[in-house]
Backbone of each chain as ProteinMPNN parsed JSONL, in Angstrom:
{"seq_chain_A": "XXXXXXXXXXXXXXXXXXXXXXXXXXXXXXXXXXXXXXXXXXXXXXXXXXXXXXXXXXXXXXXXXXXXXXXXXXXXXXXXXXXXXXXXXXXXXXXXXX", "coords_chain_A": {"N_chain_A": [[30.988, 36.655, 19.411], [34.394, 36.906, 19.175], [37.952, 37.077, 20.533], [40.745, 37.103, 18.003], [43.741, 36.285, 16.647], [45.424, 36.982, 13.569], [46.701, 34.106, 11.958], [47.623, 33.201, 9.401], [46.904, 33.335, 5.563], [44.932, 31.772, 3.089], [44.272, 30.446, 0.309], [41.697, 30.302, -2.762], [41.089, 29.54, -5.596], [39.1, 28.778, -6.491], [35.803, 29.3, -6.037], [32.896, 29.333, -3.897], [30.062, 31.163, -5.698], [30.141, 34.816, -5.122], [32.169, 34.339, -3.29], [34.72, 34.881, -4.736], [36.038, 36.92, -4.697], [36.427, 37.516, -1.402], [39.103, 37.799, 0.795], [40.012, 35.046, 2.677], [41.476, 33.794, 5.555], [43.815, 32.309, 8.348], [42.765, 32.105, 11.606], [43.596, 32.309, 14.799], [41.888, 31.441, 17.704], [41.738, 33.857, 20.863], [42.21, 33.503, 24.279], [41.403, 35.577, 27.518], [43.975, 36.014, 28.506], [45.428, 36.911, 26.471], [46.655, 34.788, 25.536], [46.605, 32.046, 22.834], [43.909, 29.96, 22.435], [42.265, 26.685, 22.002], [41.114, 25.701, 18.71], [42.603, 26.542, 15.534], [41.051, 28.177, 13.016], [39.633, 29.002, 9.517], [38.243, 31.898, 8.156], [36.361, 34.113, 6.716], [37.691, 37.16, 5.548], [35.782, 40.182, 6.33], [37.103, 42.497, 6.647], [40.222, 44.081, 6.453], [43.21, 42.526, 6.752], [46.057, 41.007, 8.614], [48.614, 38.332, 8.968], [49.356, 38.165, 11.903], [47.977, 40.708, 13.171], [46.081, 41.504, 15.365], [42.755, 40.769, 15.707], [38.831, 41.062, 16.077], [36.181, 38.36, 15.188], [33.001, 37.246, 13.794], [31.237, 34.286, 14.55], [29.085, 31.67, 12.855], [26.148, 31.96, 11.256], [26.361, 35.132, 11.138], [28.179, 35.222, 10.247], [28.215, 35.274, 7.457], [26.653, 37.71, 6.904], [28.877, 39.94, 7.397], [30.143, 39.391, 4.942], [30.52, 40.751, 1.548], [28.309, 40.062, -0.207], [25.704, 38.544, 0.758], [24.281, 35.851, 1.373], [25.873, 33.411, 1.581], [27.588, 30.705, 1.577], [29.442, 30.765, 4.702], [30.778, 30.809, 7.412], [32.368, 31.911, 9.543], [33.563, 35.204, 10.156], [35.74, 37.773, 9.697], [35.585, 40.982, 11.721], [36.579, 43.157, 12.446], [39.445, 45.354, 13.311], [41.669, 44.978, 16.105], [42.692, 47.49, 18.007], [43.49, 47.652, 20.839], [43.032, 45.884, 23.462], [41.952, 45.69, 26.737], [42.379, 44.581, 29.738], [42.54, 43.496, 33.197], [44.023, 46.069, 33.593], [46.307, 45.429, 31.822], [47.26, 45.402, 28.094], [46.121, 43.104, 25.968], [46.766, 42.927, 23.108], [49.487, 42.908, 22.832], [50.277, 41.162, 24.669], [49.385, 39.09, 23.144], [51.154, 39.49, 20.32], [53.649, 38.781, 21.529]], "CA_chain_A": [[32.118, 37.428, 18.917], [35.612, 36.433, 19.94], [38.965, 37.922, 19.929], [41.592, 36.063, 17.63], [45.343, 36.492, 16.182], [45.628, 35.97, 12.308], [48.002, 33.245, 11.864], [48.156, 33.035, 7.933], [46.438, 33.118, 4.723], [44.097, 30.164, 2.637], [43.978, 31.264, -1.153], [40.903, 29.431, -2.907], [40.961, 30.277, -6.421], [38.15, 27.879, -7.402], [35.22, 29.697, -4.927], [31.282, 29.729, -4.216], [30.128, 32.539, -6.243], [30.292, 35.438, -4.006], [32.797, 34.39, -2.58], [36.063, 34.849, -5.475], [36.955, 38.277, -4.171], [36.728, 37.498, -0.366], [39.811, 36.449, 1.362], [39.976, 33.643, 3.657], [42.65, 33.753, 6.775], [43.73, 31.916, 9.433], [42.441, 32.827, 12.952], [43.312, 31.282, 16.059], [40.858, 32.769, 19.08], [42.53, 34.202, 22.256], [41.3, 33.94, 25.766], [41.408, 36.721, 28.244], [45.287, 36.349, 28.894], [45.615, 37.492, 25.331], [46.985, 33.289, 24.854], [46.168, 30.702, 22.137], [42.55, 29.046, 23.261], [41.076, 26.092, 20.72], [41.789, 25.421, 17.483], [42.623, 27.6, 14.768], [40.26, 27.984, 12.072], [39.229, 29.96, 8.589], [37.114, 33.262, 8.566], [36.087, 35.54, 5.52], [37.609, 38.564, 5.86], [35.19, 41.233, 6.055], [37.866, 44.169, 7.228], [41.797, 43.907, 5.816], [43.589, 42.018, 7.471], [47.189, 40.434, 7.944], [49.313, 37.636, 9.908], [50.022, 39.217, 13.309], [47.162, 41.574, 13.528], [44.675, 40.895, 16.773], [41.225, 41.405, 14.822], [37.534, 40.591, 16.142], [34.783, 37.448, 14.552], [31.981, 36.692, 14.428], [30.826, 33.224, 13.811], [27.996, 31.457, 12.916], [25.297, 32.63, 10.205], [26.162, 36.645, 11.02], [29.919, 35.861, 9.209], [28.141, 35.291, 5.862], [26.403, 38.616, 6.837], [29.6, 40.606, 6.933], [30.44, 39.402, 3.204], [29.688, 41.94, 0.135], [27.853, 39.1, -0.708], [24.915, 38.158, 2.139], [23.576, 34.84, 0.981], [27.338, 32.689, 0.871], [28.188, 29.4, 2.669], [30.35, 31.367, 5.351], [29.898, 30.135, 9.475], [33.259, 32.782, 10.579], [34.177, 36.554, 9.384], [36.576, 38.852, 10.991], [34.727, 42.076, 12.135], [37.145, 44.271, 13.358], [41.093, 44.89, 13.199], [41.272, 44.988, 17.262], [44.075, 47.729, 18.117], [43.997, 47.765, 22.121], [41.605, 45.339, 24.063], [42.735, 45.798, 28.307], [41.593, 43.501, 30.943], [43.392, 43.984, 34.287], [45.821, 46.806, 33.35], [47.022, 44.45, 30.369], [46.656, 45.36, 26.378], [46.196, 42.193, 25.18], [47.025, 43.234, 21.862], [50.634, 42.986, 23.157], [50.263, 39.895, 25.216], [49.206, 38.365, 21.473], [51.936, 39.505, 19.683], [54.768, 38.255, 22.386]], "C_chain_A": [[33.321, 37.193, 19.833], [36.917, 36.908, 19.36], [39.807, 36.746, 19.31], [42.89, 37.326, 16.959], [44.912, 35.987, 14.898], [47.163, 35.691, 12.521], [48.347, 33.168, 10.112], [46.894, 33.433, 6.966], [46.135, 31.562, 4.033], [43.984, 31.159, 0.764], [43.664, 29.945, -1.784], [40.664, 29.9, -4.238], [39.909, 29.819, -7.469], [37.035, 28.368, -5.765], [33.832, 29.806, -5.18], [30.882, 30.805, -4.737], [29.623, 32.921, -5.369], [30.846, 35.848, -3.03], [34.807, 34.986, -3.154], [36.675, 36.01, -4.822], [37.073, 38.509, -2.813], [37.675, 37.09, -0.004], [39.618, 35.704, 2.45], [41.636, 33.821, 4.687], [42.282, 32.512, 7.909], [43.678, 32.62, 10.436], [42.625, 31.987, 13.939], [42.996, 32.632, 17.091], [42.113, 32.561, 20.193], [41.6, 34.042, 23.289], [41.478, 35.18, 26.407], [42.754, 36.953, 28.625], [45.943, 36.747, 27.31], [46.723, 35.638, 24.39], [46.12, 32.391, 23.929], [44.897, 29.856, 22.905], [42.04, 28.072, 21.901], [41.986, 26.165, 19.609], [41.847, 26.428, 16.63], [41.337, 27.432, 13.372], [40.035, 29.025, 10.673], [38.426, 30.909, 8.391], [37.644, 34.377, 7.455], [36.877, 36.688, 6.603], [36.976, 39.896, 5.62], [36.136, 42.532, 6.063], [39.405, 43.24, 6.807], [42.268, 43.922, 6.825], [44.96, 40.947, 7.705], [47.763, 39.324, 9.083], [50.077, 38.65, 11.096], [48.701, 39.92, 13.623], [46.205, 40.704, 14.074], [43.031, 41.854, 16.029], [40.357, 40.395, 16.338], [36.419, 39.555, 15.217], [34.158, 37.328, 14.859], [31.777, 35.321, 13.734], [29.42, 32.545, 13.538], [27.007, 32.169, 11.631], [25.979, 33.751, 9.636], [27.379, 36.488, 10.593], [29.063, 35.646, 7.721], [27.359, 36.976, 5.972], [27.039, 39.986, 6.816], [30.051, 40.829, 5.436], [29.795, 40.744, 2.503], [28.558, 40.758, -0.257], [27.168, 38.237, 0.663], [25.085, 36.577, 2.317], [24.773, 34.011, 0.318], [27.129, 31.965, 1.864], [29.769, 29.563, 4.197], [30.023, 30.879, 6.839], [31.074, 31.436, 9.917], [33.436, 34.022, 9.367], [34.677, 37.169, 10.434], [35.851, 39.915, 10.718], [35.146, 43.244, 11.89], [38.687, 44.192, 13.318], [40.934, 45.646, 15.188], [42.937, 46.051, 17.931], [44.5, 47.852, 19.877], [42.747, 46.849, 23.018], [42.216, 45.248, 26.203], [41.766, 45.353, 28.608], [42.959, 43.734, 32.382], [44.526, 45.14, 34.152], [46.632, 46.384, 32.17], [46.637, 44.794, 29.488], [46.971, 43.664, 25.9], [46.426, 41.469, 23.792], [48.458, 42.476, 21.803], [50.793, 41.803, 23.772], [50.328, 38.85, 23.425], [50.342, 38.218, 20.379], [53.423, 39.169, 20.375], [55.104, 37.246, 21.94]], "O_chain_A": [[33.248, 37.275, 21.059], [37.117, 37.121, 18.164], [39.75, 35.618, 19.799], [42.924, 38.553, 16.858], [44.252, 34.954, 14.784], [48.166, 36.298, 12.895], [49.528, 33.072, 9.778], [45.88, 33.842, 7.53], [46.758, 30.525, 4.261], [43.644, 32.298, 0.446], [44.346, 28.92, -1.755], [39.895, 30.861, -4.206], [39.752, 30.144, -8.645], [37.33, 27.946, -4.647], [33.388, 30.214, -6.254], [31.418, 31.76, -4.176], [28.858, 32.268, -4.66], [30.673, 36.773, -2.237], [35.747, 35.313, -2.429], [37.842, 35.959, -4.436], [37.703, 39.529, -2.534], [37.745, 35.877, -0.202], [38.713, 36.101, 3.183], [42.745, 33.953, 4.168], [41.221, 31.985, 8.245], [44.316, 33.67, 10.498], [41.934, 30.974, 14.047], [43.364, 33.793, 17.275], [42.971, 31.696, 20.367], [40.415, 34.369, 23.233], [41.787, 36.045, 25.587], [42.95, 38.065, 29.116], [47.171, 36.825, 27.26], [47.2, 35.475, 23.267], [44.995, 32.044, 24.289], [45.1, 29.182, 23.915], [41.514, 28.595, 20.918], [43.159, 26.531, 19.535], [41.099, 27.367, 16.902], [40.945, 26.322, 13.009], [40.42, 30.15, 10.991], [37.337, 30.363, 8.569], [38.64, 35.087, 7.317], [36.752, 36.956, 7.798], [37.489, 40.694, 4.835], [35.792, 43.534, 5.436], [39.556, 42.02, 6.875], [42.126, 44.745, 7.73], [44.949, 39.985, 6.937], [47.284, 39.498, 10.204], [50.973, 39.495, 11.084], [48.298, 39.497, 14.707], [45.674, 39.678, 13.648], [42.581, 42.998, 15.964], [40.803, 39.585, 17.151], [35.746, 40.226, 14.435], [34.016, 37.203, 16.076], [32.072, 35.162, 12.55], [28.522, 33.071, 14.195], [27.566, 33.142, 11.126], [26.28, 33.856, 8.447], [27.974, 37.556, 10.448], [29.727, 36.085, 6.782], [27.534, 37.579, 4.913], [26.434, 40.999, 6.465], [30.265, 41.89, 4.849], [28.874, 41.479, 2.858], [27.776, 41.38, -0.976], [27.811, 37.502, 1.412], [25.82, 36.07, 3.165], [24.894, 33.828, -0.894], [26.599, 32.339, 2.91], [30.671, 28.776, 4.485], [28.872, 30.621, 7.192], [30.58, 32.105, 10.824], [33.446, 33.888, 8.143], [34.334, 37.199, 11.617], [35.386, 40.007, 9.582], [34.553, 44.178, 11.352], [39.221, 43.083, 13.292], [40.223, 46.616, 15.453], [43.999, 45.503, 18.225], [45.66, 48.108, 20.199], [41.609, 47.307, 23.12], [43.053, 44.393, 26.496], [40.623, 45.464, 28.165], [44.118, 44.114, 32.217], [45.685, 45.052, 34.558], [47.54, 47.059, 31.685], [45.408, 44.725, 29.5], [48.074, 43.252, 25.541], [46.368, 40.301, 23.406], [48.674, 41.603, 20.962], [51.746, 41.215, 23.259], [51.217, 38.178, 22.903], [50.516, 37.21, 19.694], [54.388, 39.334, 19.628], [56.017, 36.61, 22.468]]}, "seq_chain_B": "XXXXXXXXXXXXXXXXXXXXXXXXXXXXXXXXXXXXXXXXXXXXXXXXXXXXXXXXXXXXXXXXXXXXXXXXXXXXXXXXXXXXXXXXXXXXXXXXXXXXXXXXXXX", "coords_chain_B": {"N_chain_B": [[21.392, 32.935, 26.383], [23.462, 33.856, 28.339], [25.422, 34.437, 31.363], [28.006, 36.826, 32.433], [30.668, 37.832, 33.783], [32.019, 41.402, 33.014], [35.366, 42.334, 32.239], [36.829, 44.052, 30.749], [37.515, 46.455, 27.939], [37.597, 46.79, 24.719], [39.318, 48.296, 21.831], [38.665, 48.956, 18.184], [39.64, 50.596, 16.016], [39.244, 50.014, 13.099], [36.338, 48.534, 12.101], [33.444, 46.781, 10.66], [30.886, 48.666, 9.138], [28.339, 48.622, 11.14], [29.366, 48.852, 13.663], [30.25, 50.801, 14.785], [30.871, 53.631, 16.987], [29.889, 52.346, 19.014], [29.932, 50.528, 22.06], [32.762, 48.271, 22.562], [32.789, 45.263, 24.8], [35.019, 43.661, 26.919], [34.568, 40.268, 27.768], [33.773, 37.648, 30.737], [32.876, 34.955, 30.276], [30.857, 33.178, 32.721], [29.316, 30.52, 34.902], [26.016, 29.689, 35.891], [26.361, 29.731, 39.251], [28.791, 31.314, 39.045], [31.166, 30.582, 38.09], [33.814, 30.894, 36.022], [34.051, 29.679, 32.213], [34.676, 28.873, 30.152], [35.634, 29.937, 26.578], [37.029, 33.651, 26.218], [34.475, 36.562, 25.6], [33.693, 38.926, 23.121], [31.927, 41.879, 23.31], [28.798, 43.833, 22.342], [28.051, 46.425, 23.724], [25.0, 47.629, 25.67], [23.487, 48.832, 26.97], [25.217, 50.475, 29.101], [27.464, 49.362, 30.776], [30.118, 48.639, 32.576], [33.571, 47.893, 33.098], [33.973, 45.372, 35.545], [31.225, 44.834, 36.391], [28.373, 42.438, 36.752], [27.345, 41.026, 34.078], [24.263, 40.71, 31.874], [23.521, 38.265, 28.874], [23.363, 38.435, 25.562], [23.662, 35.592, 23.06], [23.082, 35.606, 20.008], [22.188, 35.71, 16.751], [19.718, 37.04, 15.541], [18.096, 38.594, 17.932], [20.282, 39.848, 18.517], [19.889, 41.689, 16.135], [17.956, 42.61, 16.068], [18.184, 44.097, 18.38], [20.183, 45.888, 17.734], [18.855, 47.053, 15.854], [19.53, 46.999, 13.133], [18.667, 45.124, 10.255], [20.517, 43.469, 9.132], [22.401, 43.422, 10.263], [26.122, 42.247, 11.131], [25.845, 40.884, 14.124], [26.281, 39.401, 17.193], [26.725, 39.162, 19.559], [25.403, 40.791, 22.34], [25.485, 42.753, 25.343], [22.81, 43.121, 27.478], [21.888, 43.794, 29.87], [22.073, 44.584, 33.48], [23.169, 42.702, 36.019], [21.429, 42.586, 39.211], [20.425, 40.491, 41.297], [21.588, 36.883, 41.473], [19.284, 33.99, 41.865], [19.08, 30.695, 43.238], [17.817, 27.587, 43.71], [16.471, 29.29, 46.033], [18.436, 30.492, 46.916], [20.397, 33.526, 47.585], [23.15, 33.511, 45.074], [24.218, 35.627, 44.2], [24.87, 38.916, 44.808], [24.455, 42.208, 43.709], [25.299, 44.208, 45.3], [26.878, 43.453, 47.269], [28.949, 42.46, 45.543], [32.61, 41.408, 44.643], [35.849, 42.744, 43.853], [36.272, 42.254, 40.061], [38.224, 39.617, 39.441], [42.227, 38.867, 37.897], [42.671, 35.788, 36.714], [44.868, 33.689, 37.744], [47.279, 32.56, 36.169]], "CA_chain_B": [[21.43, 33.788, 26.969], [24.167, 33.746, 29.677], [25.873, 35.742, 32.559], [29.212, 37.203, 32.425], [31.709, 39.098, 33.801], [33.385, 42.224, 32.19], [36.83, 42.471, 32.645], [37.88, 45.051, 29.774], [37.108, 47.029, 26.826], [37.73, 46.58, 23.202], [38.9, 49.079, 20.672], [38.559, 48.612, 17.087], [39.207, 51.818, 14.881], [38.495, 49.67, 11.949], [35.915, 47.857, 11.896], [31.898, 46.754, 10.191], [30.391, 50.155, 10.107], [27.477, 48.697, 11.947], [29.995, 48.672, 14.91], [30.915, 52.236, 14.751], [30.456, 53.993, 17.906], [29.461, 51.274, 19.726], [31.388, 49.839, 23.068], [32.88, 47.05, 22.898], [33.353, 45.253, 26.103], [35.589, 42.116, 26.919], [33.151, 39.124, 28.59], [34.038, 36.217, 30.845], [31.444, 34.025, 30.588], [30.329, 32.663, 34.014], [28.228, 29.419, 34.902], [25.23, 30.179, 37.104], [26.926, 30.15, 40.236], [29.926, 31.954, 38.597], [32.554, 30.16, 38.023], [34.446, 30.787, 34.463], [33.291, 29.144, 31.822], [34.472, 28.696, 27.883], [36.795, 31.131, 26.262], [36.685, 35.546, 26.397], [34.141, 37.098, 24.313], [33.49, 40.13, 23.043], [29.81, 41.87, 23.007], [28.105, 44.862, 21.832], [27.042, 47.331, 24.752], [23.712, 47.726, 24.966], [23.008, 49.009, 28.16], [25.926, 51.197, 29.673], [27.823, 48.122, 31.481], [31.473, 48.974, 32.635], [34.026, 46.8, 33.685], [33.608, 45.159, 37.253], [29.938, 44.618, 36.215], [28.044, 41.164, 36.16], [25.73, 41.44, 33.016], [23.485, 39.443, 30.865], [24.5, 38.473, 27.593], [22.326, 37.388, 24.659], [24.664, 35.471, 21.997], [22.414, 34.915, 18.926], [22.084, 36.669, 15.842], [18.583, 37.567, 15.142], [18.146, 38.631, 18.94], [21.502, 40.728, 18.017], [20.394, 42.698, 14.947], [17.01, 43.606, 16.848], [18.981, 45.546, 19.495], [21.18, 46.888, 16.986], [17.934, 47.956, 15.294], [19.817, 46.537, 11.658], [18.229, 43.503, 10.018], [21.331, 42.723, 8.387], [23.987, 43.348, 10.817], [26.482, 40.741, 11.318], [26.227, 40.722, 15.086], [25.832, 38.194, 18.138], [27.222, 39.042, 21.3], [25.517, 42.051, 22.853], [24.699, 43.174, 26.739], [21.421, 43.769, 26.975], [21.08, 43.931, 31.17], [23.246, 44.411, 34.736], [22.649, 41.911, 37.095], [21.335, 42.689, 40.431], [21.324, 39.173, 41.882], [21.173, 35.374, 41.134], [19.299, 32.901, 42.897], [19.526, 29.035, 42.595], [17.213, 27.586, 44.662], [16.104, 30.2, 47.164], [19.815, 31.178, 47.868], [21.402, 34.292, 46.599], [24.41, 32.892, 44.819], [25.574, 36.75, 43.453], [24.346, 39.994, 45.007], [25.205, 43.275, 42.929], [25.698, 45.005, 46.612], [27.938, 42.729, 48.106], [30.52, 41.792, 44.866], [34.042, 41.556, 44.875], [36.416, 43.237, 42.454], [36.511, 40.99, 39.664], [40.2, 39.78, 39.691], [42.516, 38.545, 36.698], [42.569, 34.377, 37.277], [46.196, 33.618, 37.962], [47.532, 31.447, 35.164]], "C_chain_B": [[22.622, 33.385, 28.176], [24.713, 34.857, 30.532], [27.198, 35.699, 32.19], [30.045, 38.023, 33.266], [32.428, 40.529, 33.058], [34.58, 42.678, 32.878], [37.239, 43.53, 31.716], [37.274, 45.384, 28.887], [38.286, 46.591, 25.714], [37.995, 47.855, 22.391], [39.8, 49.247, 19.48], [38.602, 49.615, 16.34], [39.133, 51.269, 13.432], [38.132, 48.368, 11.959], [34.276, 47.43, 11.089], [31.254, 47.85, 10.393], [29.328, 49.539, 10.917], [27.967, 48.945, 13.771], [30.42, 50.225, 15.368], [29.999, 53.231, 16.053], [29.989, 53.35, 18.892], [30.481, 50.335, 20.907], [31.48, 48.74, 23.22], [33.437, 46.253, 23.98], [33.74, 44.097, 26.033], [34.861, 41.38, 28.206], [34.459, 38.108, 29.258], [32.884, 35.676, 31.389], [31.605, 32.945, 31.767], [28.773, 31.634, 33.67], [26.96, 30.252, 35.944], [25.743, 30.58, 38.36], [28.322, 31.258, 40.436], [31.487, 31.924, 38.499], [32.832, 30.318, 36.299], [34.192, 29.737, 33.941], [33.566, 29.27, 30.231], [35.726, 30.335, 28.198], [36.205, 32.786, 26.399], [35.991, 35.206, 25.279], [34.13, 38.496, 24.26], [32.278, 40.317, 22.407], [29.753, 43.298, 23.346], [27.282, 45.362, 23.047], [26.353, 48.029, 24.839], [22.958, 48.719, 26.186], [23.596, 49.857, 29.175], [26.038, 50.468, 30.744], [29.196, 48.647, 31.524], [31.976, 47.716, 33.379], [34.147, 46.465, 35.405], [31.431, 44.449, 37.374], [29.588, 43.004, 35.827], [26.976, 41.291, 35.05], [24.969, 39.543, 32.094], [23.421, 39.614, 29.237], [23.661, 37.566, 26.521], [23.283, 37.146, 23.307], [24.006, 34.488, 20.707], [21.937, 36.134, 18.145], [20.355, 37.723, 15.593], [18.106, 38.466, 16.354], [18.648, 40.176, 18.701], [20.516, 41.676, 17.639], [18.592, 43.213, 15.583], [17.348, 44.484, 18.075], [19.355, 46.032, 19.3], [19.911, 48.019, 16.216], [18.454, 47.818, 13.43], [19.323, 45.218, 11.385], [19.207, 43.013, 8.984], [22.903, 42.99, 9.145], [24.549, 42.378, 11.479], [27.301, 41.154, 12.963], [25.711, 40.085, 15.916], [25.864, 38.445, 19.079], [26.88, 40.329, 21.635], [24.599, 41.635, 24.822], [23.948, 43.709, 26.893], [20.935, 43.928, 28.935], [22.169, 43.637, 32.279], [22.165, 43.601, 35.393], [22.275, 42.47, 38.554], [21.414, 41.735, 41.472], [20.584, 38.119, 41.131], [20.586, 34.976, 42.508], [19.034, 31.847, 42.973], [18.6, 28.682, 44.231], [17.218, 28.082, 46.256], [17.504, 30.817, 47.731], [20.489, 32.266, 46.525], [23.027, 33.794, 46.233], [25.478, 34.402, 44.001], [24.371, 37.657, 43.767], [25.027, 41.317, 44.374], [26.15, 43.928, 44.368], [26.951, 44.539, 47.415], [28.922, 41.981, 46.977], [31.593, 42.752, 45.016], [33.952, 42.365, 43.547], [36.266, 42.069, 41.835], [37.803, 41.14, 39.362], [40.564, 38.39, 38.477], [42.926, 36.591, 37.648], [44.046, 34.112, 36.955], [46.131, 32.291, 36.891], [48.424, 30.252, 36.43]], "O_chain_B": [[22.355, 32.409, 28.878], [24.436, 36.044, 30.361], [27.645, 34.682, 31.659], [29.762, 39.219, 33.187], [33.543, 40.373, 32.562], [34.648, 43.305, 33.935], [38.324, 43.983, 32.078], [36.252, 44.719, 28.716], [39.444, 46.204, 25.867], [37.012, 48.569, 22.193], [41.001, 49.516, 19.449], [37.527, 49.793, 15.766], [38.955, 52.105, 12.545], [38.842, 47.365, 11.889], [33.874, 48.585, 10.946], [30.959, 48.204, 11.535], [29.38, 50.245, 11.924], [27.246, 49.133, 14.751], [30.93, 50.471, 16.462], [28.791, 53.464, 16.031], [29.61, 54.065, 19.819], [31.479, 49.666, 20.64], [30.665, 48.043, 23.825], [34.627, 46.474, 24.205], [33.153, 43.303, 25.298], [34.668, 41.852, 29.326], [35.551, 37.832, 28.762], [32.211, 35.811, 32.411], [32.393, 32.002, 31.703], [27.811, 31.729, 32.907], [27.16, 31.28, 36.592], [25.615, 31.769, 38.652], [28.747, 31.803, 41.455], [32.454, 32.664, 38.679], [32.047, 29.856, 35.471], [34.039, 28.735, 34.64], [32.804, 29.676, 29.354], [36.208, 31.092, 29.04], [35.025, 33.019, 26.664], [36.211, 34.375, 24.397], [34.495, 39.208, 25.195], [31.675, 39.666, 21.554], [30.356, 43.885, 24.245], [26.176, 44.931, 23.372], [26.524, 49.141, 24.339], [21.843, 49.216, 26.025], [22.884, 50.142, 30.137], [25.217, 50.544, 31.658], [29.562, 49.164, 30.469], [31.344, 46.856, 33.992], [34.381, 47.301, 36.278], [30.777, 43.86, 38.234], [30.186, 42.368, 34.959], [25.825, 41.662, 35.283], [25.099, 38.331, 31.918], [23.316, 40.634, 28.556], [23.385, 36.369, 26.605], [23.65, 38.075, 22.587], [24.204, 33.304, 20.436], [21.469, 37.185, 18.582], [20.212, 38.944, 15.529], [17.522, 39.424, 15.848], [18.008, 41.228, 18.671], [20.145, 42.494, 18.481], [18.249, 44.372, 15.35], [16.704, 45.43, 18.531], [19.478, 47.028, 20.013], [19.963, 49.239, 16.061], [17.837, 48.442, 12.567], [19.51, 44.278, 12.158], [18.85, 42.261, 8.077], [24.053, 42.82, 8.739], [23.936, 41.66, 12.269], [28.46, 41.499, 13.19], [24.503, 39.943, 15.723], [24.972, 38.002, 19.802], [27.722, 41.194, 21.396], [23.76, 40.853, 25.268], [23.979, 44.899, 26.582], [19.763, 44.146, 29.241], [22.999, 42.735, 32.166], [20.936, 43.672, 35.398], [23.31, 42.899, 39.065], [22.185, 41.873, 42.422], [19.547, 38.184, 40.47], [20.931, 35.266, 43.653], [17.969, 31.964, 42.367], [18.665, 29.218, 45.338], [17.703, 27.57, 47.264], [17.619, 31.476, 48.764], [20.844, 32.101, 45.358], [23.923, 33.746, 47.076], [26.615, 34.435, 43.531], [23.236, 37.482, 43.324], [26.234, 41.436, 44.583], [27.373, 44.064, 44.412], [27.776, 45.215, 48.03], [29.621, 41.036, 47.343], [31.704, 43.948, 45.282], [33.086, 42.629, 42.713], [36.14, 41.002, 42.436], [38.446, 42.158, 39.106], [39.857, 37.43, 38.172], [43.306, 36.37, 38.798], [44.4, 34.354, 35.801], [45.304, 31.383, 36.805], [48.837, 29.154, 36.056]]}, "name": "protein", "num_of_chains": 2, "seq": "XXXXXXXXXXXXXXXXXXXXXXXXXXXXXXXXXXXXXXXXXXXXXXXXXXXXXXXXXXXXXXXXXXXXXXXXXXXXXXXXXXXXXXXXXXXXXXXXXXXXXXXXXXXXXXXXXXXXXXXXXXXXXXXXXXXXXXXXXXXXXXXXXXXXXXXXXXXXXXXXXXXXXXXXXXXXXXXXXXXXXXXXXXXXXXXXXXXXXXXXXXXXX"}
């Protein structure tokens, strides 16, 4: 589970069944200085979710296990909309959105 | 399974109910000897781990959703144990008694 920034929306209107009513976002993960780490990538959204907002994923199997829909071709889902995460004295929330 | 650091807490007022009530703590994953190591995570506290703490960190699903006690919850990253010490052949390389603060890594 890793913290990320949504960067945008993916709208797929031809989708695995199971998947037509999930949306799809961009996520790029943060490191611990609340900065850009890695590449950005796509992740079901389990929890509503918008460009700007510092959410939580998980990746791997347990994102098709957030879906309404278990048993989908999913590897990332956002978790969590993430509203204060502090590491030294720092909200990183705020570092993210700078 | 790896070792970590916590540096910070997490909080999520909306998120997977399986997460609900549950602390989420911010990780830096450490090599054996403890040097940083891959990007922050965040993991499901399992064990009453605060920040400053070296813990042990199991990041695999099935693992997960038996600590959570859900066989369908979509989770990976939980702390399941504080460290007391490492040791790499015959040498303590991290004693609970004798760590530092852990301190933010100067960009």
């Amino acid at each position: 589970m890793y913290l990320a920034r949504v960067i945008g929306r993916v709208v797929a209107t031809e989708a695995y069944p199971g998947l037509e009513a999930v949306p799809f976002q961009w996520i790029q993960p943060l490191d611990e200085e609340g900065q850009d780490s890695g590449q950005p990538l796509v992740a079901c959204a389990a929890i509503a979710s918008g460009p700007g907002d510092v959410v939580h994923f998980v990746d791997g199997r347990e994102g098709a296990l957030a879906c309404p829909e278990t048993f989908v071709p999913v590897d990332a889902a956002i978790i969590g909309y993430v509203e204060e995460a502090v590491a030294f004295g720092r909200n990183l929330v705020d570092e993210a959105r700078r | 399974m790896f070792l970590a650091d916590v540096i910070g807490t997490v909080v999520s007022p909306v998120q997977t109910p399986i997460l609900d009530g549950r602390t989420l703590l911010l990780l830096r994953p450490l090599t054996p000897d403890g040097a940083p190591q891959g990007i922050a995570r965040i993991g499901i506290d399992n064990i009453g781990a605060g920040v400053g703490d070296r813990v042990l960190v199991v990041d695999e699903g099935n693992s997960g959703r038996q600590l959570i006690g859900d066989p369908n919850g979509p989770v990976k990253t939980i702390v399941l144990g504080i460290v007391d010490f490492v040791e790499i052949d015959g040498e303590h390389v991290y004693a609970e008694q004798r760590r530092g603060k852990v301190a933010r890594i100067t960009p």
